[in-house]
Phi, psi and omega in degrees: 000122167289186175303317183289341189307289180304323159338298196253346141286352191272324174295350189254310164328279204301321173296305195293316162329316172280320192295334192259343159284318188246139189284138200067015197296320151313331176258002195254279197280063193267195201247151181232103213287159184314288201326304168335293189282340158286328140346291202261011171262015153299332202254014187209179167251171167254162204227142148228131159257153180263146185312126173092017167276078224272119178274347156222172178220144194277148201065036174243148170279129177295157184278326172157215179251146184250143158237139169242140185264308146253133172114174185227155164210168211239125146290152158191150183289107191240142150245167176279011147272030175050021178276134178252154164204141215270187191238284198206157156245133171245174184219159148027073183114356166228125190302174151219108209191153144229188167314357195279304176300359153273316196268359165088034152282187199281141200273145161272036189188176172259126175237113180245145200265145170251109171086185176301138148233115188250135202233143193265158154215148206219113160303134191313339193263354177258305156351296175301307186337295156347321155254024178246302205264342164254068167042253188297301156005263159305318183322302187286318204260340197274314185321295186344307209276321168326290187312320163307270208318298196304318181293333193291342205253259215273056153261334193030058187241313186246238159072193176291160178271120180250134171211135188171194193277158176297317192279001202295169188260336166314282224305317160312303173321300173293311184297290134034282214275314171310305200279334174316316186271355181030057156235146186286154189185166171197184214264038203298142170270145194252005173271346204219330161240127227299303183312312198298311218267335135314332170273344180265338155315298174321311176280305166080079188262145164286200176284340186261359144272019189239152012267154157286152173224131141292104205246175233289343174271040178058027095005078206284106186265164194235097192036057194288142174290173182297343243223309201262327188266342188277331180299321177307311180289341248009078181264319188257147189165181194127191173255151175193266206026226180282010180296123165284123168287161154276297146312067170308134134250142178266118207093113196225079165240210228258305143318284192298326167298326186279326176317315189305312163286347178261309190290252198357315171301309177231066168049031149279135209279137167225151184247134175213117191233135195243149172262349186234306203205147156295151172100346194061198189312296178315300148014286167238049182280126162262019183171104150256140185241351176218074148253139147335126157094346205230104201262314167278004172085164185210148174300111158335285189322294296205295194289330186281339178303298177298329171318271224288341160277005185266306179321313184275314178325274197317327178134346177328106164284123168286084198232149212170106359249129155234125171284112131328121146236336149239182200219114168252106188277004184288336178076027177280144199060352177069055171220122170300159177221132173253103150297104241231122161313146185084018148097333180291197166206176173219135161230165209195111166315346177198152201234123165279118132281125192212060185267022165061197172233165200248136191293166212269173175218139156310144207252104185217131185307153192058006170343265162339314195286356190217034153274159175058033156199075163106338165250124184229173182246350186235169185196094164230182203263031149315281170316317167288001178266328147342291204260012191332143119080347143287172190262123168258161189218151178207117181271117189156161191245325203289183178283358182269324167306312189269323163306316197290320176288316152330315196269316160336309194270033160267005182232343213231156193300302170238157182250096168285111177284121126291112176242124181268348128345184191219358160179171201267339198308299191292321206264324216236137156312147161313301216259014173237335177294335178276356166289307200282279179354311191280358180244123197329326204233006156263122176269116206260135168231133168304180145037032163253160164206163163253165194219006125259177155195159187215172083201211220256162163291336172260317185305339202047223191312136162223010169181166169246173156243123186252159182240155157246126174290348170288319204211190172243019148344081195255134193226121178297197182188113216259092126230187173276323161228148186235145197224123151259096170271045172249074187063195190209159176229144203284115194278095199227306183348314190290338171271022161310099211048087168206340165080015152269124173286128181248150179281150181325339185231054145108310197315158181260127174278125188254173164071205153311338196308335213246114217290334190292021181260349220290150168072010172236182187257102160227196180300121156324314203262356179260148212269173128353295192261076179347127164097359177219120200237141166222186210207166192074206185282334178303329189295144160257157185107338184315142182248058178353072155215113170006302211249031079357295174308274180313336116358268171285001170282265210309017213232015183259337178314292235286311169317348149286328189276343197280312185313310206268324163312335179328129142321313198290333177317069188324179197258133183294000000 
């Protein structure tokens, strides 16, 4: 038997091992028939490495998908406390890529050549080609590349390292922002494990420095903001320098991913820049049950997730977390210019706005002080691992309220439903109000507000105080987390003089409604200001539901191509 021989029974071994472990493993890993590879060397050069030679590297940008023709080469998982975990080994006939590699971000794994290899290798912008153009093809390789990224996430081997207590609420926060983003990662306790408890001997971080996360080149940050930890990882990168967009969109929630995906498909250049996560709001919904299409319901997370791997597919430059923070509506050069905190900038011949809204807080003392310790706007299950097996309280009336107390009260002893109303019928779908009726450990109490909070500077949230809006009745209450679903206000702040007209609460008016459209012909969805639209819960009139959004994201492509078609539209 030769070397290469043993190479590949021993690489066929390891496969068959994985294979009984992992689900699906035949659409995570497939096999590619000659003819299949022969397709794909139009889209790609052939590359050769020599043994012990890395065709990618984790935290690096990747080159693009490898088909290898000879040779094997071993995956593995690496973090920056220098723990390796093997993945996969491949061979002959099998690709190597995840979602990262349509857009040429940073590979999340190790690729090391075992022996000689020769590899067809196809660059990310021929990649998308590729999976357009080859159908059935692409169909098997787009599944592929999902399916890695999901396993890499729930292998919980690589990605950056957070080490603090499990229960801190920083600690919620990043795992928050990472898993919103689908990125792998993990968690360590420096009480039960040896590395962990060591590297905080080492650093000696006070308390208002934990967690440290250890990103993969080993580059310890000290409770790092969301901003400070995606640069670390390389979540921001791209492209922007002098590039014109056909498209900016501002927001990449459920509007703005459908813009992306329809204007990207027919062959529009787009930019979609967000400040925290893909999905919005919607996002981090723990159940939609009445989208089109989906009868058993689906996870926020779970439907915005396929936008935004589709969003790529297409060519969608992607940027998370980038702040807008103004808009120059002047048009020099026949380019919009978006400013972007930290100084950069983006420009674009046309603008979606589609930054949805920021959720609203109530006007209650100490607030600030105890968000993200104890008080949250969202309830996935980061959070419900927080609050297991306590009584918890939730303020809302709407259908993001009636999800959030369903999903709750499957982790929490009890759900106090705070309403300030007198019943859900006018705010909540029927069928999440006959869900919540039917379950034992949600308490709906009417015509309440909480109207205090109280607990410590190290301790956080420890008790509420509730009003009955009936009487001046006032009653405490020992809980720990307080969860708010009491609406949004329209996140606008960034068009300030730029001269799109907004309704008395913030909203952008499109269409007739604005008097400066009066006597001409435009787009429901264009703004004031020609050349600029907006779509979603940011619109006013808007009927602020998921397929509502997504509606009007595809349904502004065509108001884009007719605006950009202009003869009159100086040239960008």
């Amino acid at each position: 038997m030769t070397v290469d021989d043993g190479m590949a029974a021993d690489s066929a071994a390891r496969r068959a091992e994985l294979a009984k472990t992992l689900p699906r493993f035949e659409q995570t890993f497939p096999e590619l028939a000659a003819q299949e590879i022969a397709r794909l060397r139009g889209f790609g050069e052939i590359r050769t490495y020599r043994d012990g030679e890395l065709l990618f590297e984790t935290g690096k940008p990747g080159p693009g998908m490898f088909v290898i023709l000879k040779g094997h080469v071993a995956i593995t998982q690496r973090d920056g406390l220098g723990h390796v975990t093997p993945v996969i080994d491949q061979g002959p006939g099998q690709f190597l890529a995840e979602i990262a590699q349509l857009s040429g971000r940073v590979a999340l794994v190790d690729g090391r050549a075992e022996g000689d290899v020769e590899v067809i290798l196809i660059p990310p912008e021929r990649l998308r080609a590729l999976l357009i153009a080859e159908a059935e093809l692409g169909e098997r390789i787009m599944r592929a590349l999902i399916l890695r990224r999901v396993n890499l996430i729930q292998g919980g081997a690589g990605g950056p390292v957070m080490i603090g207590p499990p229960q801190s609420a920083a600690i919620a926060r990043l795992q928050s922002f990472l898993t919103r983003n689908g990125f792998p990662h993990h968690l360590l306790d420096p009480a039960v494990d040896h590395d962990a408890a060591e590297l905080i001997a080492r650093y000696s971080p006070t308390p208002a420095e934990l967690p440290l996360v250890v990103v993969s080149d080993g580059s310890v940050l000290r409770n790092p903001t969301e901003t400070e930890l995606a640069r670390a990882v390389g979540m921001i990168g791209g492209r922007r320098g002098e590039r014109i967009y056909d498209v900016a969109v501002v927001g990449c929630g459920p509007a703005g991913l459908a813009t992306a995906v329809y204007g990207a498909s027919e062959g529009l250049s787009v930019a979609v820049l967000d400040s925290r996560a893909f999905g919005g709001q919607a996002g981090a919904s723990a159940r939609i049950e009445n989208y089109f299409g989906f009868p058993t319901g689906i996870t926020g997370l779970a439907l915005t997730a396929r936008a935004f791997n589709q969003a790529q597919k297409f060519g969608a430059d992607i940027m998370i977390p980038v702040s807008v923070t103004a808009l120059d509506c002047e048009r020099k050069n026949g380019a919009f210019v978006l400013a972007l905190d930290g100084g950069d900038e983006v420009r674009a011949r046309s603008v979606v706005v589609a930054s949805g809204a920021l959720y609203r807080r109530p006007d209650l003392d100490r607030l600030k002080e105890f968000e993200g310790r104890g008080v949250w706007y969202w309830a996935s299950p980061i959070e419900a691992r927080l609050c297991a097996g306590q009584e918890v309280a939730l303020v809302g009336g709407g259908n993001s309220a009636g999800q959030a107390a369903v999903f709750l009260s499957g982790h929490v002893k009890k759900v106090r439903m705070i309403i300030r109303g007198g019943g859900l019928a006018a705010s909540m779908s029927r069928y999440l109000i006959e869900r919540i009726e039917a379950t034992p450990n949600i308490e709906l109490l009417f015509n309440t507000e909480v109207v205090a909070l109280d607990g410590g500077a190290d301790t956080g949230l420890e008790r509420i105080t509730l009003k009955s809006r009936l009487s001046a009745e006032q009653t405490p209450a020992e809980i720990r987390n307080l969860f708010l679903f009491v609406g949004a206000d329209p996140a606008t702040g960034w068009l300030d003089g730029c001269g799109i007209t907004r309704d008395r609460a913030g909203f952008v008016v499109t269409g007739a409604q604005s008097e400066q459209n009066a006597g001409r012909m435009v787009s429901p969805l264009e703004t004031s200001v020609p050349g600029v639209y907006a779509v979603g819960d940011v619109r006013s009139g808007s009927v602020k539901r998921v397929g509502g959004a997504i509606g009007e994201g595809a349904q502004v492509v065509a108001a884009l191509h007719g605006f950009l078609a202009d003869p009159l539209l100086p040239p960008a």
